[in-house]
N, CA, C, O and CB atoms as a CASP TS submission, in Angstrom:
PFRMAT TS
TARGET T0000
AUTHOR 0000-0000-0000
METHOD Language model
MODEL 1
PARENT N/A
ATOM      1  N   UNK     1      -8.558  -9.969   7.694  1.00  0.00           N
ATOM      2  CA  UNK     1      -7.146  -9.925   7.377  1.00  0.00           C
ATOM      3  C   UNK     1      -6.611  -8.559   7.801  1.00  0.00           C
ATOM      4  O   UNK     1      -7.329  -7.582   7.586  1.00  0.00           O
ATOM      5  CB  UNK     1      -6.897 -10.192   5.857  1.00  0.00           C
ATOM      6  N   UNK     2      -5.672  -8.428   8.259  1.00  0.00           N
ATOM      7  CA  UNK     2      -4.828  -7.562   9.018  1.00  0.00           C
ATOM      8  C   UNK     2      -4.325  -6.596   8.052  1.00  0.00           C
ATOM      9  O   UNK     2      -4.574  -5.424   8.337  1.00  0.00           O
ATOM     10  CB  UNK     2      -3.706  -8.290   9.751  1.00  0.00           C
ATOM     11  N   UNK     3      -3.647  -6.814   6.928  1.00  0.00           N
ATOM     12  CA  UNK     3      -2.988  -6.340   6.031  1.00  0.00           C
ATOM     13  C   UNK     3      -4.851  -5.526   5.203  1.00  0.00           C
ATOM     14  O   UNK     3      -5.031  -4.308   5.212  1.00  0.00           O
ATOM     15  CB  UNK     3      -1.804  -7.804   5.143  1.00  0.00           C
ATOM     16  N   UNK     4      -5.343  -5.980   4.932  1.00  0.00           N
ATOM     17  CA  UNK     4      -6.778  -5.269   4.295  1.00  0.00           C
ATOM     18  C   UNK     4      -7.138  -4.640   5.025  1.00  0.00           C
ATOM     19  O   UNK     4      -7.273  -3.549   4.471  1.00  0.00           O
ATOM     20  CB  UNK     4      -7.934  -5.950   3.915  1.00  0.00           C
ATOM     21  N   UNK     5      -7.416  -4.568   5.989  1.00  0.00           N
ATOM     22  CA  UNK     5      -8.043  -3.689   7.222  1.00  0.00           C
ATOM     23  C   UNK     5      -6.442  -2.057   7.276  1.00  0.00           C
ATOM     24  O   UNK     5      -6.600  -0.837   7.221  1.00  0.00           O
ATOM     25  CB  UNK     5      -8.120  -5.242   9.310  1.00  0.00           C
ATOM     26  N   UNK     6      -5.747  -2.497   7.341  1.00  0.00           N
ATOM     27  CA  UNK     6      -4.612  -1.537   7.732  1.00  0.00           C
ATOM     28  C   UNK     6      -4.414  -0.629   6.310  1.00  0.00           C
ATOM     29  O   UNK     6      -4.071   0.554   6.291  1.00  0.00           O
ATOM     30  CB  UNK     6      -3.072  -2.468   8.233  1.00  0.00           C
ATOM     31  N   UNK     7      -4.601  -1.154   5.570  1.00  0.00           N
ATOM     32  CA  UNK     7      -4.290  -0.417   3.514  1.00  0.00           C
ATOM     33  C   UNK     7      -5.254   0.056   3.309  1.00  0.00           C
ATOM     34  O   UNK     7      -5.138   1.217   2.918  1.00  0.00           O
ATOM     35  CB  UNK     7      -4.071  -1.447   1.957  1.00  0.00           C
ATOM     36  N   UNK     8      -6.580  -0.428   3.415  1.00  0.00           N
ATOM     37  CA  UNK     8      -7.497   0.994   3.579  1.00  0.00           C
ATOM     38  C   UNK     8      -7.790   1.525   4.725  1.00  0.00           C
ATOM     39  O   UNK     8      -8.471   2.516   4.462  1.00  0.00           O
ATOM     40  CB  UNK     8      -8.758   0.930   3.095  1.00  0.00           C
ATOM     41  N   UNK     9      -7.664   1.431   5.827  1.00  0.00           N
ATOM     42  CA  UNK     9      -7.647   2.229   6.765  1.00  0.00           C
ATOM     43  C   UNK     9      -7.188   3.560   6.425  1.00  0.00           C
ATOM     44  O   UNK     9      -7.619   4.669   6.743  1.00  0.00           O
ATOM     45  CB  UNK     9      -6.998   1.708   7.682  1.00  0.00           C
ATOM     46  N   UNK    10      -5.816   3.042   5.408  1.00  0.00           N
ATOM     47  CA  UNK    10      -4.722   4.379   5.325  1.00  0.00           C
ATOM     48  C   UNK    10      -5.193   5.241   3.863  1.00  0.00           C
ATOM     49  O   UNK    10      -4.555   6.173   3.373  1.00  0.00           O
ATOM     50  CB  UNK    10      -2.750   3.716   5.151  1.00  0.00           C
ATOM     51  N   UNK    11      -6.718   4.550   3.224  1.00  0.00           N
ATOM     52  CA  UNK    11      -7.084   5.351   2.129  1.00  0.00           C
ATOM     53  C   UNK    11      -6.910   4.629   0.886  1.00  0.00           C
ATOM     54  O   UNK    11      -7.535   5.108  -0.060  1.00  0.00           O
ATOM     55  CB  UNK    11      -6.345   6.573   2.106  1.00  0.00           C
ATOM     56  N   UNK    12      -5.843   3.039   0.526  1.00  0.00           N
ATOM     57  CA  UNK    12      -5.842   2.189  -0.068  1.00  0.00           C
ATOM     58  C   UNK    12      -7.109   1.561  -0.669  1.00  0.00           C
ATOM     59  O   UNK    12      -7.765   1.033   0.228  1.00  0.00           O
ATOM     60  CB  UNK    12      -5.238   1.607   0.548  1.00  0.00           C
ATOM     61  N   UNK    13      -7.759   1.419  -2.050  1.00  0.00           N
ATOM     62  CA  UNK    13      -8.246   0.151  -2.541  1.00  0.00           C
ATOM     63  C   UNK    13      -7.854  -0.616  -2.925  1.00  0.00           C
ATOM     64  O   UNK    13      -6.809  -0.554  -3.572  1.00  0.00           O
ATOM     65  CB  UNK    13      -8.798   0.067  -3.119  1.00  0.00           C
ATOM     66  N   UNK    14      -8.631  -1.923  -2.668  1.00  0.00           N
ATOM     67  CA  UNK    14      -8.338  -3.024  -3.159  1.00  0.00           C
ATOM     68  C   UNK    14      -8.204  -3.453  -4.798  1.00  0.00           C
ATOM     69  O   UNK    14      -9.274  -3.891  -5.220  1.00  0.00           O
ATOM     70  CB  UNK    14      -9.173  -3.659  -2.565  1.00  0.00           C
ATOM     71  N   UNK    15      -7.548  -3.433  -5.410  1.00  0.00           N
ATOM     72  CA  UNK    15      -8.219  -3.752  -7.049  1.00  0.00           C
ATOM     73  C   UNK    15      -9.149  -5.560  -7.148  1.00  0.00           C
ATOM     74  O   UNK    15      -8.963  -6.692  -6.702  1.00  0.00           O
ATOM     75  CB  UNK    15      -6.387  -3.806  -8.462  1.00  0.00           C
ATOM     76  N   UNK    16     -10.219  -4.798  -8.072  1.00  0.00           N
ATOM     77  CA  UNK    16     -11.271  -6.345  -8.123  1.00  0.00           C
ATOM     78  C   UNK    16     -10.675  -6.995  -8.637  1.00  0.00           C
ATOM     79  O   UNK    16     -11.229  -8.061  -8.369  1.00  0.00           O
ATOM     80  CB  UNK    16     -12.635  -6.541  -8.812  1.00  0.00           C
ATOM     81  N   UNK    17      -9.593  -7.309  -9.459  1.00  0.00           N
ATOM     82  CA  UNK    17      -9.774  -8.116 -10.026  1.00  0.00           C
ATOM     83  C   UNK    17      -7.927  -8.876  -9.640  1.00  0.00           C
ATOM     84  O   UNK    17      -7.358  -9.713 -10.340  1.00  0.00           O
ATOM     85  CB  UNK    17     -10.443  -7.593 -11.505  1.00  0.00           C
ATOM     86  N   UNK    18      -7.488  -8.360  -8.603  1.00  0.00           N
ATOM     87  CA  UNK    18      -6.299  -9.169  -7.734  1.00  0.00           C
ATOM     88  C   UNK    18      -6.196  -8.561  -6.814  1.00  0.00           C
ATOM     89  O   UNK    18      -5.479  -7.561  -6.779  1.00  0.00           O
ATOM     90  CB  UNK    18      -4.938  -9.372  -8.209  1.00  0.00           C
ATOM     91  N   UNK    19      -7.197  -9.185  -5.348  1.00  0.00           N
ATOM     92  CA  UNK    19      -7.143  -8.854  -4.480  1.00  0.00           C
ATOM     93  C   UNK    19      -6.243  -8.619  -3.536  1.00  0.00           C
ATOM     94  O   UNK    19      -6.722  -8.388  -2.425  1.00  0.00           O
ATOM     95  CB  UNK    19      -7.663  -9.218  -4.332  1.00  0.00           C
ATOM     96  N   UNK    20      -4.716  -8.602  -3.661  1.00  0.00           N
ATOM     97  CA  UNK    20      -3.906  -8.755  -3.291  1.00  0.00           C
ATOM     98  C   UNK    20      -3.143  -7.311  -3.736  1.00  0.00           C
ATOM     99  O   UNK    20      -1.999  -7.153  -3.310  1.00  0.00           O
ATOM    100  CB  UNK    20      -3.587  -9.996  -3.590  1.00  0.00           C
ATOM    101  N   UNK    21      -3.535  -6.618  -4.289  1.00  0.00           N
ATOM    102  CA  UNK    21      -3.259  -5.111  -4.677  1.00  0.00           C
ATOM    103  C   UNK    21      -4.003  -4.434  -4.606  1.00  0.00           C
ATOM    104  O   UNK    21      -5.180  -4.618  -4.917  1.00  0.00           O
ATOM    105  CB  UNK    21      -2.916  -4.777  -5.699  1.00  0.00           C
ATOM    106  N   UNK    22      -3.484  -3.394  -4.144  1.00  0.00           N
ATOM    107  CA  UNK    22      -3.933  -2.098  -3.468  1.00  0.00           C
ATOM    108  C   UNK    22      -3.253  -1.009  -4.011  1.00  0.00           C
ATOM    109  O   UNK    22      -2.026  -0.916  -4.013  1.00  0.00           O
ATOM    110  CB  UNK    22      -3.715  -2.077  -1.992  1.00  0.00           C
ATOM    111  N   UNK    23      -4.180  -0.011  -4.566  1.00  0.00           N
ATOM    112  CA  UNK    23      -3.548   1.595  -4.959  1.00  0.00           C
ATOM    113  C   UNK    23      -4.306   2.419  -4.159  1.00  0.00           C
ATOM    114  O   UNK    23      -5.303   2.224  -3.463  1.00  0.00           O
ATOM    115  CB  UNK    23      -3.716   2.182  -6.629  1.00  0.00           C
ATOM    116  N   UNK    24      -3.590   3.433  -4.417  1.00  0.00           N
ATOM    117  CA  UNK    24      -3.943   4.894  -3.610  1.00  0.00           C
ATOM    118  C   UNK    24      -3.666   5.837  -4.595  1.00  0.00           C
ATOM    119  O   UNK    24      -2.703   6.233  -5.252  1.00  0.00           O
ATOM    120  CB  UNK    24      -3.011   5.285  -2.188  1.00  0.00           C
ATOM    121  N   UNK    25      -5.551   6.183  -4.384  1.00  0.00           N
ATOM    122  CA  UNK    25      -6.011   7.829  -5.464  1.00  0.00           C
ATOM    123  C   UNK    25      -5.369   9.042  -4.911  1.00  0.00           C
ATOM    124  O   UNK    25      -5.620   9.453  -3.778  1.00  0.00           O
ATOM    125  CB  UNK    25      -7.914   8.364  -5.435  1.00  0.00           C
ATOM    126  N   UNK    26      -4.656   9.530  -5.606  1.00  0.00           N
ATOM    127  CA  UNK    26      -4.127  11.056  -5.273  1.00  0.00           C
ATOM    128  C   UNK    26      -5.307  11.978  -5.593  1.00  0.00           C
ATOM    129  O   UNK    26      -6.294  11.769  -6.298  1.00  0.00           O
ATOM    130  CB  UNK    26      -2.725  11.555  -6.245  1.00  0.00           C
ATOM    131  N   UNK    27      -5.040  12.765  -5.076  1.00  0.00           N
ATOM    132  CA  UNK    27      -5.848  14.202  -5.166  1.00  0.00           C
ATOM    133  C   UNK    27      -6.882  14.158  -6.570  1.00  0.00           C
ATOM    134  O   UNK    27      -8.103  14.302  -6.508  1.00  0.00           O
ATOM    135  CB  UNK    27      -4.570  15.647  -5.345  1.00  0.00           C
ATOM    136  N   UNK    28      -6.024  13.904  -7.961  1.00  0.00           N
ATOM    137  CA  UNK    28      -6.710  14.112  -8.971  1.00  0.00           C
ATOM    138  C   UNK    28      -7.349  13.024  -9.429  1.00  0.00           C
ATOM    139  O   UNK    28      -7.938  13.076 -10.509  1.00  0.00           O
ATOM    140  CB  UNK    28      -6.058  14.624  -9.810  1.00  0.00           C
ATOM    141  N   UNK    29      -7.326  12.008  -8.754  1.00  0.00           N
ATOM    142  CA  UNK    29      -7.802  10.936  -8.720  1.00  0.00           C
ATOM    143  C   UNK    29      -6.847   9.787  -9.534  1.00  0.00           C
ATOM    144  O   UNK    29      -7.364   8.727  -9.885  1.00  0.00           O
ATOM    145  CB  UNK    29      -9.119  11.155  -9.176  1.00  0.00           C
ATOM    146  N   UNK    30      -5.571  10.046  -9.776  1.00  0.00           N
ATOM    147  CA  UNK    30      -4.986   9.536 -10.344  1.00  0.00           C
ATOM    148  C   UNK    30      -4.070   8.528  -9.308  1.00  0.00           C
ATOM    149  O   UNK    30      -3.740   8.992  -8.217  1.00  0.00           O
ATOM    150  CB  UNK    30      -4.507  10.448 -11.156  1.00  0.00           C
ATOM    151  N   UNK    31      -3.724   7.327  -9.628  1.00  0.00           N
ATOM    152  CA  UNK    31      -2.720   6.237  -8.503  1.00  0.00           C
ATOM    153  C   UNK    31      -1.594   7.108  -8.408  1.00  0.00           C
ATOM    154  O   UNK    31      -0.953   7.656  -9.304  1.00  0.00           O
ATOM    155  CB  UNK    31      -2.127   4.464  -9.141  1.00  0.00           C
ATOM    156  N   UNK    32      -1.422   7.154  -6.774  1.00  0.00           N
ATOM    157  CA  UNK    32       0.049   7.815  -6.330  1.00  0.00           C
ATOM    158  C   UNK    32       0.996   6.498  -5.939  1.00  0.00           C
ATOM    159  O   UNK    32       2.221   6.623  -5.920  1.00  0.00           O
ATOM    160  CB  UNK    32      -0.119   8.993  -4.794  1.00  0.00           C
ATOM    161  N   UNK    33       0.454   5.429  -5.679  1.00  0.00           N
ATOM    162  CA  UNK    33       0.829   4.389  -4.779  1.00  0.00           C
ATOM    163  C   UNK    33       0.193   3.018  -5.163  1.00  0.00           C
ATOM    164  O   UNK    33      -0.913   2.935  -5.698  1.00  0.00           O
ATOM    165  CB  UNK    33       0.435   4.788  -3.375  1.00  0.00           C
ATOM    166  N   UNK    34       1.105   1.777  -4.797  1.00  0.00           N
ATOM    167  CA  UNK    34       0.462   0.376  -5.403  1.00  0.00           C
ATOM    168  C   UNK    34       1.113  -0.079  -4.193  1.00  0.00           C
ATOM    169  O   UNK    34       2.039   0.511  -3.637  1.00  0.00           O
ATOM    170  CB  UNK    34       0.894  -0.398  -7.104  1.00  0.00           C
ATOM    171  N   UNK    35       0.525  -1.265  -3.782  1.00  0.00           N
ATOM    172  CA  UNK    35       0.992  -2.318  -2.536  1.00  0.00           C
ATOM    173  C   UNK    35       0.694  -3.359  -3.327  1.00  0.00           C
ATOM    174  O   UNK    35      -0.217  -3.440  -4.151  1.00  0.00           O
ATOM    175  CB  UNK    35       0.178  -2.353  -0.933  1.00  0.00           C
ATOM    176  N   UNK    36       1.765  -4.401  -2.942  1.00  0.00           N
ATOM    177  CA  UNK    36       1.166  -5.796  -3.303  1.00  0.00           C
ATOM    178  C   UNK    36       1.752  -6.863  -2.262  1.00  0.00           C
ATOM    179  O   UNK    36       2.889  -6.949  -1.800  1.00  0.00           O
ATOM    180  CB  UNK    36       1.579  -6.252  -4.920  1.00  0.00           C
ATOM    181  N   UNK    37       0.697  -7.593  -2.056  1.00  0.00           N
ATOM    182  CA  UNK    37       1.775  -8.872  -1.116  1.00  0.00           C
ATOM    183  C   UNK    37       1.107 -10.632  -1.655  1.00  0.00           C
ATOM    184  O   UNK    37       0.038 -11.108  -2.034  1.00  0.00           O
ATOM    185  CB  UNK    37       1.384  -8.620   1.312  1.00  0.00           C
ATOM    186  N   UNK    38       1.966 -10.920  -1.488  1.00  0.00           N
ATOM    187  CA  UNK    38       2.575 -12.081  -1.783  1.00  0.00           C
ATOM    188  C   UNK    38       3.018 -13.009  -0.440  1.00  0.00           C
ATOM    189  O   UNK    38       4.082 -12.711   0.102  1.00  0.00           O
ATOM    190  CB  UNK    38       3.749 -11.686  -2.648  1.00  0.00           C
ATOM    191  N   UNK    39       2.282 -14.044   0.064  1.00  0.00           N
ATOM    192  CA  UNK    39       2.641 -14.446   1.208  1.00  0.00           C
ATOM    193  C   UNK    39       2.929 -13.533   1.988  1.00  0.00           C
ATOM    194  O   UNK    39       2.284 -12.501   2.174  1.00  0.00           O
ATOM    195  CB  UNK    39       3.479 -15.196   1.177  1.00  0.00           C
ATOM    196  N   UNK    40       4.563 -14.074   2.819  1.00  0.00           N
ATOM    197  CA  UNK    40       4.970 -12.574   3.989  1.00  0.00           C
ATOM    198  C   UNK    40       5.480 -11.601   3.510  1.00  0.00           C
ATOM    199  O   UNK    40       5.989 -10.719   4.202  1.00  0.00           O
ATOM    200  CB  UNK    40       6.009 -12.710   5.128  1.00  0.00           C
ATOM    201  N   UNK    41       5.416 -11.570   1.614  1.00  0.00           N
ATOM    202  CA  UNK    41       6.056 -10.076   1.118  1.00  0.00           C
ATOM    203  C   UNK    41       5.286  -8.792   0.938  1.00  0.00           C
ATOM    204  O   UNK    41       4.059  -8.774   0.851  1.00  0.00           O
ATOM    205  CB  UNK    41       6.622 -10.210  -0.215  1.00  0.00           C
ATOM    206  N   UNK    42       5.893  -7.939   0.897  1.00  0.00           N
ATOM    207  CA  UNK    42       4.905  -7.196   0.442  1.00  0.00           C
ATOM    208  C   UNK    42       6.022  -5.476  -0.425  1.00  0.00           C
ATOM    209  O   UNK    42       6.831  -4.701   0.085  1.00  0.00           O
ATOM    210  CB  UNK    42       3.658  -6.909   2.126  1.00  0.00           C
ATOM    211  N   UNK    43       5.513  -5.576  -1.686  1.00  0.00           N
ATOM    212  CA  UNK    43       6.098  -5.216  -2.651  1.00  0.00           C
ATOM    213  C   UNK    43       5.271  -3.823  -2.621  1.00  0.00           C
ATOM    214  O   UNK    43       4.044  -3.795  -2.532  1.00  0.00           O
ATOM    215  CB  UNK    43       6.087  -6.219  -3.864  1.00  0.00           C
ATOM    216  N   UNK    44       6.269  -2.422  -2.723  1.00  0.00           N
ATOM    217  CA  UNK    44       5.222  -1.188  -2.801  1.00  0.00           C
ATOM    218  C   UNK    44       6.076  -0.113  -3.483  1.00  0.00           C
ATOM    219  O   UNK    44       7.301  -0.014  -3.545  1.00  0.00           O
ATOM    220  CB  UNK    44       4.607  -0.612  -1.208  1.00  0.00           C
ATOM    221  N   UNK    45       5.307   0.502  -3.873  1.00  0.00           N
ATOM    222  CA  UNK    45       5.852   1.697  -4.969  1.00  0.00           C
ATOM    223  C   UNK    45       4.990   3.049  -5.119  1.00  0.00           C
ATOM    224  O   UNK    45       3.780   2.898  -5.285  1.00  0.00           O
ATOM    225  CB  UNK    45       5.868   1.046  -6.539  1.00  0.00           C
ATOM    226  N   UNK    46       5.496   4.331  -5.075  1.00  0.00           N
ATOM    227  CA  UNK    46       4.788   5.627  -4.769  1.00  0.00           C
ATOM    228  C   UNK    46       5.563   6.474  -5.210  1.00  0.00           C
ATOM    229  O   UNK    46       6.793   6.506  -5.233  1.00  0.00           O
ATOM    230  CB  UNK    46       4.450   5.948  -3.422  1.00  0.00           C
ATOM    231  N   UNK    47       4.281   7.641  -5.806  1.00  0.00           N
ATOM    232  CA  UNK    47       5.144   9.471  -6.064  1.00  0.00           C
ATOM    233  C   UNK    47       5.027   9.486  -5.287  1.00  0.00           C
ATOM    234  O   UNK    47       4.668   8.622  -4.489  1.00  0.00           O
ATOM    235  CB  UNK    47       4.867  10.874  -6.762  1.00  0.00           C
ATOM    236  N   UNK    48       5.371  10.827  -5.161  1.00  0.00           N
ATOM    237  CA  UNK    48       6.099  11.871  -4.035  1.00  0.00           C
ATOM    238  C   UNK    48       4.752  12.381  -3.124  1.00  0.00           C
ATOM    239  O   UNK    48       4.781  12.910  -2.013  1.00  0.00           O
ATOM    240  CB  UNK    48       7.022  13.459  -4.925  1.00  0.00           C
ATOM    241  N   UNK    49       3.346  11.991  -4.106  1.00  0.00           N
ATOM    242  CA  UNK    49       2.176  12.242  -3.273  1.00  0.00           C
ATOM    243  C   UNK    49       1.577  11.360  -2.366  1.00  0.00           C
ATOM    244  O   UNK    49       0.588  11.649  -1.693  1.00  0.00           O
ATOM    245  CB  UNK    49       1.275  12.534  -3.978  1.00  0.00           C
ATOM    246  N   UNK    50       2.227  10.176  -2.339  1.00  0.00           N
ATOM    247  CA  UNK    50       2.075   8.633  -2.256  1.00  0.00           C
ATOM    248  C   UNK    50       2.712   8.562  -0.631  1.00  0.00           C
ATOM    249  O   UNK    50       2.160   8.086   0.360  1.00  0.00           O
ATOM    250  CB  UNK    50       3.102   7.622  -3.666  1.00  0.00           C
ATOM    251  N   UNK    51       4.012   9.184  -0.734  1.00  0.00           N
ATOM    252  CA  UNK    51       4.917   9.308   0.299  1.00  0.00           C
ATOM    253  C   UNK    51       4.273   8.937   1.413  1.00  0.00           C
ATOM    254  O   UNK    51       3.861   7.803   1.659  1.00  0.00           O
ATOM    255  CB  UNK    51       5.475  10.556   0.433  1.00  0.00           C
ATOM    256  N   UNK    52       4.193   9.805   2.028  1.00  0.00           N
ATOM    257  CA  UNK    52       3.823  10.065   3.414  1.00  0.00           C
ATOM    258  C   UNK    52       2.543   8.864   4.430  1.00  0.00           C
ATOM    259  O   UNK    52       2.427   8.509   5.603  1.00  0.00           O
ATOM    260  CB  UNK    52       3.181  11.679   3.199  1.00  0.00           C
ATOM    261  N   UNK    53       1.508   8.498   2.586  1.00  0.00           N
ATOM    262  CA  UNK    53       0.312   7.497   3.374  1.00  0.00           C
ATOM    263  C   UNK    53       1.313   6.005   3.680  1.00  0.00           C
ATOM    264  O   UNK    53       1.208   5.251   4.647  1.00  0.00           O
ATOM    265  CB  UNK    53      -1.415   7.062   2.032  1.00  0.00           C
ATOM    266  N   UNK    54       2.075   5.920   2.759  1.00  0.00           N
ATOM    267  CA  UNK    54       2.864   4.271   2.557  1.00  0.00           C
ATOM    268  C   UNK    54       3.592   4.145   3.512  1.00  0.00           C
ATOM    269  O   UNK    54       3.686   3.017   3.995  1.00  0.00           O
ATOM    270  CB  UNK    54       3.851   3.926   1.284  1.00  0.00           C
ATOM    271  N   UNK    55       4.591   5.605   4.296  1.00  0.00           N
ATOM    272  CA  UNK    55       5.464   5.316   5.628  1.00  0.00           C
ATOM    273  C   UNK    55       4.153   4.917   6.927  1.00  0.00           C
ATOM    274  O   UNK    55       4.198   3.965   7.706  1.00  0.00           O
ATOM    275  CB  UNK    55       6.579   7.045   6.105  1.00  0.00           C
ATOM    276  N   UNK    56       3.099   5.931   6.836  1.00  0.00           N
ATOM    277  CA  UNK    56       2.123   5.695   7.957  1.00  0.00           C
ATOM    278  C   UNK    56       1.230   3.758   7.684  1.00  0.00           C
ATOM    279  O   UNK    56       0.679   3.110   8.574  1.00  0.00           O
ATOM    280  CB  UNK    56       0.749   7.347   7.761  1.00  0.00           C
ATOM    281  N   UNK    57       1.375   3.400   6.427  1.00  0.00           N
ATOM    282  CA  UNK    57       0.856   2.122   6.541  1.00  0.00           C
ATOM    283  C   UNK    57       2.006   0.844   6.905  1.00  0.00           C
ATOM    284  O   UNK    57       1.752  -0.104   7.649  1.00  0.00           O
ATOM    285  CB  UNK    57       0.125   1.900   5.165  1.00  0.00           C
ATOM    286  N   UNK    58       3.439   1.092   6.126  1.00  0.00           N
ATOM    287  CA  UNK    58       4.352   0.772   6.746  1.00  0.00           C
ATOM    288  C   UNK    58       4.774   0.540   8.268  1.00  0.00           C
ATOM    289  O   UNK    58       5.075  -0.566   8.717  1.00  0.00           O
ATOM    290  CB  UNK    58       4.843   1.373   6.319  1.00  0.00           C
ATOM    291  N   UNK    59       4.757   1.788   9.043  1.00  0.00           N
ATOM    292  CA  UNK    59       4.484   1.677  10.363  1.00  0.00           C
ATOM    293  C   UNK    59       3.880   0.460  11.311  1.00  0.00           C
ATOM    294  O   UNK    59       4.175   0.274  12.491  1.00  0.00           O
ATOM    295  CB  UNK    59       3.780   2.586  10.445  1.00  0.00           C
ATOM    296  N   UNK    60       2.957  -0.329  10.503  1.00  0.00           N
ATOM    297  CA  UNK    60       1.669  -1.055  11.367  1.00  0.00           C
ATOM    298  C   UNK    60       2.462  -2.167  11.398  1.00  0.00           C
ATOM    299  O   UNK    60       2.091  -3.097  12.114  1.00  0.00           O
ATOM    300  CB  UNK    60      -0.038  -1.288  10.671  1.00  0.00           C
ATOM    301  N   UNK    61       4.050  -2.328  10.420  1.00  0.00           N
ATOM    302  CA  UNK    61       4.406  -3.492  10.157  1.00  0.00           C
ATOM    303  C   UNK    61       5.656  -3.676  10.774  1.00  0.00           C
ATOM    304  O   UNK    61       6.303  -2.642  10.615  1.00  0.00           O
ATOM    305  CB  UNK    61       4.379  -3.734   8.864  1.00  0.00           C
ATOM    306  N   UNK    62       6.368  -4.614  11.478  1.00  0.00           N
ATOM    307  CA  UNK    62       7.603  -4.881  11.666  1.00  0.00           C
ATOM    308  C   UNK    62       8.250  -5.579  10.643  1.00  0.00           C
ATOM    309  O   UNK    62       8.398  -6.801  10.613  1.00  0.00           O
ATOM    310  CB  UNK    62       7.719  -5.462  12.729  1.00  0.00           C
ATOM    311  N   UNK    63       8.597  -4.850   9.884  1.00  0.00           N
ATOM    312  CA  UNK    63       9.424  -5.115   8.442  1.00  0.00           C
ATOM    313  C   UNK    63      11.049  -5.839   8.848  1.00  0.00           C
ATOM    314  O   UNK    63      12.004  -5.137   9.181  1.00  0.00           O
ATOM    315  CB  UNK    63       9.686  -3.313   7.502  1.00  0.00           C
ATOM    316  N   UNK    64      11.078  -6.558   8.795  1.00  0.00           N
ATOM    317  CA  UNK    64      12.837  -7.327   8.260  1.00  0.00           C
ATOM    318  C   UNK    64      13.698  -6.689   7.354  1.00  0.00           C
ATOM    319  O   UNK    64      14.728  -6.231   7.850  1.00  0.00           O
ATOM    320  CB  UNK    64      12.765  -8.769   7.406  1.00  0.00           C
ATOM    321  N   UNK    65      13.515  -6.534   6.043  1.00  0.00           N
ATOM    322  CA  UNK    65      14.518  -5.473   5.677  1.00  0.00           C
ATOM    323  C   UNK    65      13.321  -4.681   4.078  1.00  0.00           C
ATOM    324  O   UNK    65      12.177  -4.814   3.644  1.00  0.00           O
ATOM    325  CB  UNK    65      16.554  -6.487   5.132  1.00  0.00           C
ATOM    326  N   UNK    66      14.474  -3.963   3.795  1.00  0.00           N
ATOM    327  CA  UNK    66      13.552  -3.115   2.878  1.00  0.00           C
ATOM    328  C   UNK    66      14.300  -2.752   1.941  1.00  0.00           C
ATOM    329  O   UNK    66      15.210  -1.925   1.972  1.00  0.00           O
ATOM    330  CB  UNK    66      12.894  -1.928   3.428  1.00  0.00           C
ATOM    331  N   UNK    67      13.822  -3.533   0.867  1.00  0.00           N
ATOM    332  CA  UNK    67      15.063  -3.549  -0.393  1.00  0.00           C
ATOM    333  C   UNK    67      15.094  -2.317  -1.239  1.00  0.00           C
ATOM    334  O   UNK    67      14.121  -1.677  -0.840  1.00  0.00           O
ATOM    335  CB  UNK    67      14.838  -4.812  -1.542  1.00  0.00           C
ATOM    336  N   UNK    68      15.642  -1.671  -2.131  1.00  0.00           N
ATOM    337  CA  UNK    68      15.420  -0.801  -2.980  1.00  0.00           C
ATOM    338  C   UNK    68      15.614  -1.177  -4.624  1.00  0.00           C
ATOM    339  O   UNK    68      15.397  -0.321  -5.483  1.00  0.00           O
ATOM    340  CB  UNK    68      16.209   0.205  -2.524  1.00  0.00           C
TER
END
């Protein structure tokens, strides 16, 4: 799967127990970042430490629009 391969590529795990989400450990080991998708959605949320990995995993995607 395309989307698994690309979310940790960018440093993302998978959580065991809904494979369909993905966080990202900050520095202190604490979640900076969550992905989730849902069919062709894909739902994501990040601090400010989070930033920068979620635009570079974003990137891989030709997104339609991007709600706030």
């Amino acid at each position: 799967m395309q989307l698994d391969g690309d979310a940790k590529d960018c440093g993302f795990k998978a959580s065991v127990i809904y494979p369909a989400l993905y966080y990202l450990p900050g520095s202190d080991g604490d979640c900076v970042a969550l992905l989730a998708s849902h069919v062709d959605d894909l739902r994501y949320t990040y601090l400010p430490e989070g930033e920068e990995v979620v635009a570079k995993f974003l990137q891989k995607f030709e997104l339609g629009s991007r709600g706030r």
